[in-house]
C-alpha positions as CSV (number, residue, x, y, z in Angstrom):
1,X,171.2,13.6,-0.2
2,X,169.9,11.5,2.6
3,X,168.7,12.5,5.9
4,X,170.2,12.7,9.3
5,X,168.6,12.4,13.1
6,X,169.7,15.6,14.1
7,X,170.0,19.1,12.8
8,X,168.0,22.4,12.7
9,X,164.8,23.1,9.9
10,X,163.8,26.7,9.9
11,X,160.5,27.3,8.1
12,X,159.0,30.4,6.1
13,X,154.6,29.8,5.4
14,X,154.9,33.0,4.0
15,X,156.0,32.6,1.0
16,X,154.4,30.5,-2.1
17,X,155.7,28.1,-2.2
18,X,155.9,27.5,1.5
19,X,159.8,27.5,2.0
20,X,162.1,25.2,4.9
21,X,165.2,25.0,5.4
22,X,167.2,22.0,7.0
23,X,171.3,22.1,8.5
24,X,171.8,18.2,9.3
25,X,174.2,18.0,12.3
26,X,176.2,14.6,10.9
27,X,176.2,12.5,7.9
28,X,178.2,13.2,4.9
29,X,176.9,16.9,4.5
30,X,176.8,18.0,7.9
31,X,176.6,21.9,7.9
32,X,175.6,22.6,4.8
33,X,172.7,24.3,3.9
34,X,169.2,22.1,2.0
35,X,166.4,24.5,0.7
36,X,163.1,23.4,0.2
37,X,159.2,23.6,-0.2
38,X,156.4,22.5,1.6
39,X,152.6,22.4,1.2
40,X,150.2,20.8,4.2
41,X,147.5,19.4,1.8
42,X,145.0,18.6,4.3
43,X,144.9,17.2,7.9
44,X,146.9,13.9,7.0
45,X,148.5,14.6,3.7
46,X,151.7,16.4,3.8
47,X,154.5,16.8,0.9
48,X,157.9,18.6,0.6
49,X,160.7,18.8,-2.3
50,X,164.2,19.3,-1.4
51,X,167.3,20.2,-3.6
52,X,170.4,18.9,-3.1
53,X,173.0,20.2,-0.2
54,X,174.2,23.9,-0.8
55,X,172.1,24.3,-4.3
56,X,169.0,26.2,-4.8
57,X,166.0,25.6,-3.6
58,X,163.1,23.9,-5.7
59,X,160.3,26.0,-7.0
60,X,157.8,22.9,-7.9
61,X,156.9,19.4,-6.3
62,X,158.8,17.6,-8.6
63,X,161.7,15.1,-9.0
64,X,163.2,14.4,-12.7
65,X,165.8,11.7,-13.1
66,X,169.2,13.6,-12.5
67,X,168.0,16.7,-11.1
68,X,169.3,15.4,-7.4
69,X,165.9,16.8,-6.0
70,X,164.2,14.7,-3.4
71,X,160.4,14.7,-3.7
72,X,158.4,13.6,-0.2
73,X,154.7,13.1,0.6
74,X,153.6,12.0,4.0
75,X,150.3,10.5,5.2
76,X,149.1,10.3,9.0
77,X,147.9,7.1,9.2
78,X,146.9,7.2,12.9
79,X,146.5,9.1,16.5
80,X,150.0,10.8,17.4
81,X,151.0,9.0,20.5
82,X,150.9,11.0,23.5
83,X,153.7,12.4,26.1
């Protein structure tokens, strides 16, 4: 799937899982629609599965071999740098 530097994400915390949605602006699939899910595990631990351009969205954190689902976790690993 890849990623691109700029695009719109539109998120939903309301639902379980949390739910985002991401339109990448360039790139080979500029415009089209990626579903996801989210969870903020604690202050510095973050995590988020994404299916593949136009398909459904994931309903679990997890990534088999083929399914074209893209499986994230992110750790702050210092102070976010100011203005």
């Amino acid at each position: 799937m890849g990623t691109h530097p700029q695009g719109t994400f539109t998120v939903n915390p309301d639902t379980k899982p949390k739910q985002v949605d991401s339109i990448a602006e360039g790139g080979p699939h500029a415009g089209q629609l990626t579903r996801g899910i989210y969870e903020i595990l604690d202050a510095t631990d973050k995590r988020a599965c994404w299916g593949t351009p136009g398909g459904p969205r994931p309903t679990v954190f997890k990534s088999a071999p083929g399914s074209g689902w893209i499986l994230q976790y992110w750790k702050k690993i210092g102070q976010v740098p100011s203005g």
